[in-house]
C-alpha positions as CSV (number, residue, x, y, z in Angstrom):
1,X,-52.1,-74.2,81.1
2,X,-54.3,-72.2,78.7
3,X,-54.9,-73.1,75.4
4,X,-53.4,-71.3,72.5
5,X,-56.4,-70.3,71.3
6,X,-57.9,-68.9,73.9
7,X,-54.9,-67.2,75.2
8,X,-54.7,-65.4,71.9
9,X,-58.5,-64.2,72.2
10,X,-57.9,-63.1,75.5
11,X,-55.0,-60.6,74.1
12,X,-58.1,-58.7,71.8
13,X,-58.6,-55.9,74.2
14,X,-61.1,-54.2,72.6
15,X,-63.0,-57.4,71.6
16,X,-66.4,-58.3,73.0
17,X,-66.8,-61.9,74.2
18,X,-70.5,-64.2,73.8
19,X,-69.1,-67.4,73.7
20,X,-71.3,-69.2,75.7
21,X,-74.8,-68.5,76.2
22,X,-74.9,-66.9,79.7
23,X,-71.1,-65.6,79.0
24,X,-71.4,-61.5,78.7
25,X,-70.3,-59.8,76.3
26,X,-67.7,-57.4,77.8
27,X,-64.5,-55.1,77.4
28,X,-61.8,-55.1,79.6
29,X,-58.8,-52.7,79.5
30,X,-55.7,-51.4,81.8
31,X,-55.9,-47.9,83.0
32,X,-52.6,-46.4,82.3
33,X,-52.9,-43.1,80.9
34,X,-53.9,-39.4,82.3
35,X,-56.6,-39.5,79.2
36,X,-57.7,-42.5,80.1
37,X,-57.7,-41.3,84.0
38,X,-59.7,-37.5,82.7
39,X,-62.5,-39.4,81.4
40,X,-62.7,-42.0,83.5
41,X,-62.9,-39.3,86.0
42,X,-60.6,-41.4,88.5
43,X,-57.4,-41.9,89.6
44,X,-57.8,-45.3,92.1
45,X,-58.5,-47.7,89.3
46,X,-56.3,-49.6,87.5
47,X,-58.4,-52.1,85.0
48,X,-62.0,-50.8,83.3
49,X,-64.1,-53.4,82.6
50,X,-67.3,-52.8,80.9
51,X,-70.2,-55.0,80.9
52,X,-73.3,-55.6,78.4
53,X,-76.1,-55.2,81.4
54,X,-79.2,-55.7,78.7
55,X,-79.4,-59.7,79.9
56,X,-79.6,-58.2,83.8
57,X,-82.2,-55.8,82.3
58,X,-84.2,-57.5,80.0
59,X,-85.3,-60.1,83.0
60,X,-84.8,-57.4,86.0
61,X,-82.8,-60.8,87.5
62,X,-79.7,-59.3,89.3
63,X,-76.8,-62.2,88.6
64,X,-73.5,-61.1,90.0
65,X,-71.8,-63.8,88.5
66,X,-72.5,-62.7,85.0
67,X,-70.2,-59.8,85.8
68,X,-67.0,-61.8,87.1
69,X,-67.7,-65.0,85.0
70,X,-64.5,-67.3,84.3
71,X,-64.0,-65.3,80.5
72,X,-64.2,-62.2,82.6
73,X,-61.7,-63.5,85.5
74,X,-59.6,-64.7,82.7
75,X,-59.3,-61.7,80.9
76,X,-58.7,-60.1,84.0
77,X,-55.8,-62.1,85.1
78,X,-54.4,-61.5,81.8
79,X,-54.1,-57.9,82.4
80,X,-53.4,-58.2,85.6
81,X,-50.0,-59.9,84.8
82,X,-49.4,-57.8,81.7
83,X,-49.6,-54.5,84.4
84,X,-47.5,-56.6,87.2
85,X,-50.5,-55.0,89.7
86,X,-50.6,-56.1,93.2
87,X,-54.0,-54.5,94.0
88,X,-55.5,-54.8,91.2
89,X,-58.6,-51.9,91.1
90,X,-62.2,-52.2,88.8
91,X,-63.5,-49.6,87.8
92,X,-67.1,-51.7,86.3
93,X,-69.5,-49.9,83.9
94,X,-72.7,-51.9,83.2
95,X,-73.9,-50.7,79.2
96,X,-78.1,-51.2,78.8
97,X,-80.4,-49.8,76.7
98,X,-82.6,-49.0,78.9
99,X,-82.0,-47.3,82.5
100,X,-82.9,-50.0,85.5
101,X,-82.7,-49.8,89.1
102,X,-78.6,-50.8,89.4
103,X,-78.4,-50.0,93.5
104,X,-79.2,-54.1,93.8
105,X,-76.3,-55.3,91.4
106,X,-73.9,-52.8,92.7
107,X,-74.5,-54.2,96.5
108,X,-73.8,-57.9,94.9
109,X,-71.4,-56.7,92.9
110,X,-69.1,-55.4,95.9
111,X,-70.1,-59.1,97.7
112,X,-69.0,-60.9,94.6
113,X,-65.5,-58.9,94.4
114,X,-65.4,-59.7,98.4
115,X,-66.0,-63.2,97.8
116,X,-64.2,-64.3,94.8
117,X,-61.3,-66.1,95.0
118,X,-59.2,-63.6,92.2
119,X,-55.4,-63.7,93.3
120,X,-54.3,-61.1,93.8
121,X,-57.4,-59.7,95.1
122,X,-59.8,-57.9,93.0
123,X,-61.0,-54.5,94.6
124,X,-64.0,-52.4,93.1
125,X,-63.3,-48.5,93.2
126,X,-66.3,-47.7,91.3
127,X,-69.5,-48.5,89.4
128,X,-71.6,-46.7,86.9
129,X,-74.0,-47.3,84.6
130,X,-74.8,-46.0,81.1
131,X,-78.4,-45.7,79.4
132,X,-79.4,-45.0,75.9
133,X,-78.5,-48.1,74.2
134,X,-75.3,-50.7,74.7
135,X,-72.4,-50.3,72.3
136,X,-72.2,-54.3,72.7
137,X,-74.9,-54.3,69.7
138,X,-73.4,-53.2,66.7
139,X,-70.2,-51.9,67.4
140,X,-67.8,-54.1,69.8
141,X,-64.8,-52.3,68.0
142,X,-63.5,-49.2,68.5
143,X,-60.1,-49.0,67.6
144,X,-58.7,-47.5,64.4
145,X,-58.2,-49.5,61.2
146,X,-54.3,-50.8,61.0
147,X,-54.5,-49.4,64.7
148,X,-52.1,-51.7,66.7
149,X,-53.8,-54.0,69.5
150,X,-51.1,-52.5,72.4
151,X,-51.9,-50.0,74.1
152,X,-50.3,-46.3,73.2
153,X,-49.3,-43.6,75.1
154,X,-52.4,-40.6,74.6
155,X,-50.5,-37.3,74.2
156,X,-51.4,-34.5,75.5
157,X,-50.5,-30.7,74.6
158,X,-51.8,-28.0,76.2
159,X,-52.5,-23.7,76.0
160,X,-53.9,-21.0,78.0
161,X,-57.4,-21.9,78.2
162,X,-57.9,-25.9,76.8
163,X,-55.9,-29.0,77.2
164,X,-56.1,-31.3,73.9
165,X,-55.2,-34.6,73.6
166,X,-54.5,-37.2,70.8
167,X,-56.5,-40.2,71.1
168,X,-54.7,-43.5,70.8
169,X,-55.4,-45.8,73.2
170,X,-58.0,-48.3,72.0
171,X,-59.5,-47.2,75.7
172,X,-59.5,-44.0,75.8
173,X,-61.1,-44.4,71.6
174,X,-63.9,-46.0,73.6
175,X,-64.2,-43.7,76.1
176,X,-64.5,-41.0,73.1
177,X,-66.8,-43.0,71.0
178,X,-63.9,-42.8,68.6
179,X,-62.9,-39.2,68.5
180,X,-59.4,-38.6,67.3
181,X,-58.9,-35.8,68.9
182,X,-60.2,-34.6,72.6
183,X,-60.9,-31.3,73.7
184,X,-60.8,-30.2,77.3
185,X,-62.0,-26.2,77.3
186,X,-61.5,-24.4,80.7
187,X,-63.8,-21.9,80.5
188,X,-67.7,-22.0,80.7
189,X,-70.0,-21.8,78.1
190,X,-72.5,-19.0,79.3
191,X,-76.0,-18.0,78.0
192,X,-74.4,-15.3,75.4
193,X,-72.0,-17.9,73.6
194,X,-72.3,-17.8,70.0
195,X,-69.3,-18.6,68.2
196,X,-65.8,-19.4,69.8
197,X,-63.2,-16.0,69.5
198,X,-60.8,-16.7,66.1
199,X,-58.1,-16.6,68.3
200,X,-58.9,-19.4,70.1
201,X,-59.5,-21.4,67.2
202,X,-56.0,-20.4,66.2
203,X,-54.4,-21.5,69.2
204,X,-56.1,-24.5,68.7
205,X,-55.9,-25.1,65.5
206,X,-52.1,-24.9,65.9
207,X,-52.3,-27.4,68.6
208,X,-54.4,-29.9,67.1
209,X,-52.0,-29.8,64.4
210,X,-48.7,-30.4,66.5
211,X,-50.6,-33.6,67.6
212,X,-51.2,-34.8,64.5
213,X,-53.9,-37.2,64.6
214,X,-54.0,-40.1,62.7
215,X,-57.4,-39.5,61.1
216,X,-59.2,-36.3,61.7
217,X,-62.8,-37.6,61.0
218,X,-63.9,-36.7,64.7
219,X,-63.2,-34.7,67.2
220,X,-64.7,-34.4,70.7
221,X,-64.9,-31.3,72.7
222,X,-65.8,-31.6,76.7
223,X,-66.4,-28.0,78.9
224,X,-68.8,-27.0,81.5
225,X,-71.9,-24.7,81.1
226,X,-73.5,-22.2,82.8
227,X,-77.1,-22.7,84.2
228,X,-78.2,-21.4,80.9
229,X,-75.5,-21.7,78.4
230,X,-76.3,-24.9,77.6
231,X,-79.0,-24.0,75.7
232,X,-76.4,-22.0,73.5
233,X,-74.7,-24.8,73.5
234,X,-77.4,-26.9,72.0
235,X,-78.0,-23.9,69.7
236,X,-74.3,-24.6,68.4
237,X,-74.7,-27.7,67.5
238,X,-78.3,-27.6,65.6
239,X,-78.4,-27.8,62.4
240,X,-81.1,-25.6,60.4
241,X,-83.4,-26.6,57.7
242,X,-81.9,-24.9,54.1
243,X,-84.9,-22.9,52.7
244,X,-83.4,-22.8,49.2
245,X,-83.1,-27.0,49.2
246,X,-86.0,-28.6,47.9
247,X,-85.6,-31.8,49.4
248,X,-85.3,-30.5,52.5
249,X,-81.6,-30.9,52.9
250,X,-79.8,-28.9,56.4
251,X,-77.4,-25.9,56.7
252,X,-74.3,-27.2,58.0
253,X,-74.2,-26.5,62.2
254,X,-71.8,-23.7,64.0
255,X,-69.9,-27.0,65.3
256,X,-70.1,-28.6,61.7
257,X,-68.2,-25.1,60.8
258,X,-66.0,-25.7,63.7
259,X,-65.1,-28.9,62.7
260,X,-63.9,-27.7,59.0
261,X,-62.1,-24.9,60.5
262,X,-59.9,-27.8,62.4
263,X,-59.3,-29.9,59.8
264,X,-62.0,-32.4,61.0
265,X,-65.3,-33.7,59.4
266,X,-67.3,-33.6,62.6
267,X,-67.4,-31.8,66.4
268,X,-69.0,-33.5,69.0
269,X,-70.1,-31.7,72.0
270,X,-69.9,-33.1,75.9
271,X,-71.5,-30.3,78.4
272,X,-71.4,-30.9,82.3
273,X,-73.9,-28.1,83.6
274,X,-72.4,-26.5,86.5
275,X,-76.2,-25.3,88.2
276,X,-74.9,-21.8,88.4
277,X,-75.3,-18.5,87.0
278,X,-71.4,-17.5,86.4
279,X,-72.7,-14.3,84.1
280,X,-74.8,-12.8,87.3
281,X,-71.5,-13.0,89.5
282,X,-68.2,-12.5,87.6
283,X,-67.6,-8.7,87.8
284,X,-69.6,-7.9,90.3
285,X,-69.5,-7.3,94.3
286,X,-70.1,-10.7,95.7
287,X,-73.3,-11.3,97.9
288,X,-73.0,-10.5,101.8
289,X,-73.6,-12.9,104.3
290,X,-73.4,-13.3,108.2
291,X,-72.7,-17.1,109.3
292,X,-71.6,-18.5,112.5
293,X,-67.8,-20.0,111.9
294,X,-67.1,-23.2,113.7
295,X,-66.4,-21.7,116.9
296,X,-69.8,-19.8,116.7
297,X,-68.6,-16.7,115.9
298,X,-70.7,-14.9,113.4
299,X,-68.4,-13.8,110.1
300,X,-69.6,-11.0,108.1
301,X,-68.5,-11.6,104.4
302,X,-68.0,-7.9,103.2
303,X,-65.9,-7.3,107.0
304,X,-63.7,-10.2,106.7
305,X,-62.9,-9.4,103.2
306,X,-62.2,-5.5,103.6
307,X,-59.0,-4.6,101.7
308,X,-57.9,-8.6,101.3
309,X,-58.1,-10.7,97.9
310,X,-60.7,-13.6,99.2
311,X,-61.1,-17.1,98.3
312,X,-64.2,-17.8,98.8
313,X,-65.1,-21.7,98.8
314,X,-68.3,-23.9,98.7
315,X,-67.9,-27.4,100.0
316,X,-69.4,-29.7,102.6
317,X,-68.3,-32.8,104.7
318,X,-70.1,-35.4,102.6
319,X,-68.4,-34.4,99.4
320,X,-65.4,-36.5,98.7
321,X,-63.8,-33.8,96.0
322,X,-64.4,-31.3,99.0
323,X,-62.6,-33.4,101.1
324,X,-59.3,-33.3,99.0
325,X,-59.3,-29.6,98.4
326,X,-59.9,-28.6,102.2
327,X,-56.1,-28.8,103.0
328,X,-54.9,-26.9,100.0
329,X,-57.1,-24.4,101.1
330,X,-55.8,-23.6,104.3
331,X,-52.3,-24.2,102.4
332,X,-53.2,-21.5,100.4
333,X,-53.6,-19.3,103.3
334,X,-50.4,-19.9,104.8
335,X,-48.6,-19.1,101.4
336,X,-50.2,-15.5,100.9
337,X,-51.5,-14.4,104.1
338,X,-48.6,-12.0,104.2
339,X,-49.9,-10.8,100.8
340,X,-53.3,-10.1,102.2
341,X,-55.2,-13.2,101.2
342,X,-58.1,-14.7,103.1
343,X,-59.9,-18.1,102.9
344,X,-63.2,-19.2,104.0
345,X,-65.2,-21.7,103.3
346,X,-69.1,-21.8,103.7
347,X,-70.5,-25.1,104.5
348,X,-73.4,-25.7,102.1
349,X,-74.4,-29.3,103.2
350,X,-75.6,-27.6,106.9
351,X,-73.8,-30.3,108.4
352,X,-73.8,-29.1,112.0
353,X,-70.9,-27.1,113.8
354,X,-69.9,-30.1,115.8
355,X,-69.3,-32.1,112.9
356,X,-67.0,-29.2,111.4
357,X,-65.3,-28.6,114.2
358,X,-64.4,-32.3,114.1
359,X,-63.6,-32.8,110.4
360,X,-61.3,-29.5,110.8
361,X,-59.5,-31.8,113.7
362,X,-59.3,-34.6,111.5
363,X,-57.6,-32.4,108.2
364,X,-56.0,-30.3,110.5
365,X,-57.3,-27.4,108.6
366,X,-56.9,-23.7,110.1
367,X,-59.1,-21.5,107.6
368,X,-62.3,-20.7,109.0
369,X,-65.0,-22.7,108.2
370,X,-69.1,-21.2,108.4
371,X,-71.9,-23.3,109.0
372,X,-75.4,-23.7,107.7
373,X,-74.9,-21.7,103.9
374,X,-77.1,-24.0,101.8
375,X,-79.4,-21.2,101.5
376,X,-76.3,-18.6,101.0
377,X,-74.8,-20.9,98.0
378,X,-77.9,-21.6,96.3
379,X,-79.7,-18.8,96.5
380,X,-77.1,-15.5,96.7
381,X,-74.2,-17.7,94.4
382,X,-76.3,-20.1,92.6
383,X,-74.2,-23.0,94.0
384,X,-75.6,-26.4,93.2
385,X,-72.3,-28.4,92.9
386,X,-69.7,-28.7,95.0
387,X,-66.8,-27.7,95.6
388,X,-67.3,-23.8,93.9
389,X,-64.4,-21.5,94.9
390,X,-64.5,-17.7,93.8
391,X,-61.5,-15.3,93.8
392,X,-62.6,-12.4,95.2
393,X,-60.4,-8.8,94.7
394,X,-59.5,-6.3,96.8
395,X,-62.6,-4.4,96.4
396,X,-65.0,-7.5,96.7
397,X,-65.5,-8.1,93.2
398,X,-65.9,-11.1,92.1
399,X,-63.2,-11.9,89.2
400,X,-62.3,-15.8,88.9
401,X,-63.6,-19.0,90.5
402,X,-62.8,-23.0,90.2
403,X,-65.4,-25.8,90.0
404,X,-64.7,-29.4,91.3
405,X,-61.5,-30.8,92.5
406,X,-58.9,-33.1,90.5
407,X,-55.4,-34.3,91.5
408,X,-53.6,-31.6,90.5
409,X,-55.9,-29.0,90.8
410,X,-54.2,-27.4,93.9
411,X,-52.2,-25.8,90.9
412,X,-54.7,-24.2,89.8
413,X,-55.8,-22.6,92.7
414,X,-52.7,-21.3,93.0
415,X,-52.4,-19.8,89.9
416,X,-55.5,-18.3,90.1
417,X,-54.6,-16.4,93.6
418,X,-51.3,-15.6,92.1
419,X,-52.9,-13.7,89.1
420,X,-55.1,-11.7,91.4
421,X,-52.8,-10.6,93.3
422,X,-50.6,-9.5,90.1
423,X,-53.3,-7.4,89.3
């Protein structure tokens, strides 16, 4: 039986452990919420467990065991029974200072998962690591002061446009790098962004508000970005040099200004570069093509789409994301084809028509499916990320499109059609 003691340091979930000399310093937590799940960018893990990788790094010596140690496995079987899991999933993220060549410990990691004799049996469903300095240093704590140790339930309220969420859980204040607030914006950030519209400050403004953070010292706002807005992106948040200060003091930032307009001292601002040009597109006839479907047959874009609202989708066989949308697509199709909507999906991986034909077998999919379009996607749409779906209209113009693929997301595609076809 465990000791008092250490059973009551084992409860700290957002401590980080260096008792003994080879022991790593680490974080362990259960995965339980749909923040928690957003920025972990996952839904097959159950425990997160990150790692202080500088002692891997500092000697380039790959030690597996350092990762499931017996202060690791402990805190691990602590959570486990907490969570009452069965299948227990890791999600591991090794924190260095500086980059290092990880492929090695991830290989030996998977071996020592394989291998150790965890009950019930430990599976890892994913591994990354993170550069730029370890947060093991300085700052092992991220939870709020009077903050309670148990985990809380992040809530979530949401508007046309942006989902925001009120962070709580002393993971998901990790994740955030402490924000109190987190901002999920739908829309892109393109190369003519400047200042968000006052009404969507409003909206969100009266949002944040019905969440009522506890402190409102940060707040963290994640969207995507064009191929060039996220150099007005960067623009946002640069601060300028006040001409009128002699000491050399800065102008407060457009996100500084954001912040204050929300109630909060700072805005942070997380970018994901989508590698396309959205403002060359949207509003405009979409780019013919001729490619040969699975069967061989060669589809012409603007003829297959005459007088139909298209969905036109980007994907490939290697892609897993890809993979999970495919069926909703040819869902889709069944739904409104009596409404005049079409689906295709151009194969940008030019994985060959054999292996198409085959994965169409396998996801019993039935909306045609055309073969070698890496050229088409990256140089007619600018596709460099899959899966990219645009909505096409009646006339060929393109007026909406999706990037990536969440649970949940078959929604949205929905939606989407939906509101084309209302219009």
């Amino acid at each position: 039986m465990r000791s008092l003691l250490l059973f009551a340091i084992l409860l700290l979930p957002a401590q980080a452990f260096a008792a003994e000399e080879d022991a790593p310093s680490f974080v362990a937590f259960p995965i339980e919420t749909g923040l928690q799940q957003k920025l972990l960018q996952t839904t097959e893990a159950d425990i997160y467990l990150e790692i202080d990788g500088d002692p891997i790094s500092a000697d380039k010596l790959v030690r597996p065991e350092y990762v499931l140690g017996p202060q690791v496995q402990a805190r691990l079987r602590e959570i486990v029974h907490n969570q009452m899991l069965t299948s227990p999933r890791v999600y591991v993220k090794v924190s260095v200072t500086e980059y290092f060549d990880v492929r090695q410990l991830t290989q030996q990691m998977k071996k020592r998962f394989a291998e150790t004799s965890f009950a019930p049996k430990l599976r890892l469903k994913g591994t990354v690591l993170e550069g730029g300095g370890t947060r093991f240093a300085d700052k092992p704590d991220f939870t709020l002061p009077n903050q309670p140790a148990k985990t809380i339930a992040d809530l979530r309220l949401a508007d046309d446009g942006f989902e925001a969420f009120r962070v709580t859980s002393p993971l998901a204040r990790r994740l955030t790098y402490g924000a109190d607030i987190f901002v999920i914006l739908d829309k892109p950030i393109t190369r003519d962004f400047q200042a968000f519209p006052p009404k969507l400050v409003a909206e969100l403004k009266e949002i944040v508000d019905e969440l009522a953070p506890q402190a409102h010292e940060s707040l963290l706002l994640r969207c995507q970005t064009t191929r060039d807005g996220q150099k007005a992106v960067d623009e946002f948040c640069s601060r300028k040099w006040d001409p009128n200060d002699p000491f050399g003091a800065s102008l407060p930032s457009p996100a500084d200004q954001f912040a204050e307009q929300l109630g909060f001292k700072q805005c942070r601002v997380g970018t994901r570069t989508m590698g396309i040009a959205l403002e060359d597109l949207l509003g405009k006839k979409a780019p013919n093509f001729q490619l040969q479907n699975q069967d061989e047959q060669e589809i012409d874009l603007h003829e297959f789409a005459q007088g139909n609202v298209i969905v036109l989708n980007f994907s490939g066989i290697a892609c897993a994301p890809c993979q999970q949308e495919a069926p909703h697509l040819t869902s889709l199709q069944k739904q409104f084809a009596d409404q005049g909507v079409k689906v295709i999906s151009v194969n940008g991986y030019n994985e060959s028509p054999e292996a198409i034909r085959q994965n169409i077998k396998q996801l019993s999919l039935e909306h045609p499916i055309v073969a070698m379009g890496k050229e088409v996607a990256q140089k007619q749409y600018t596709v460099t990320s899959y899966p990219m779906t645009f909505f096409l209209d009646r006339q060929g113009v393109i007026r909406d499109y999706h990037h990536g693929f969440d649970k949940g997301d078959e929604v949205t595609l929905q939606r989407k059609v939906e509101k084309l076809l209302e219009h």
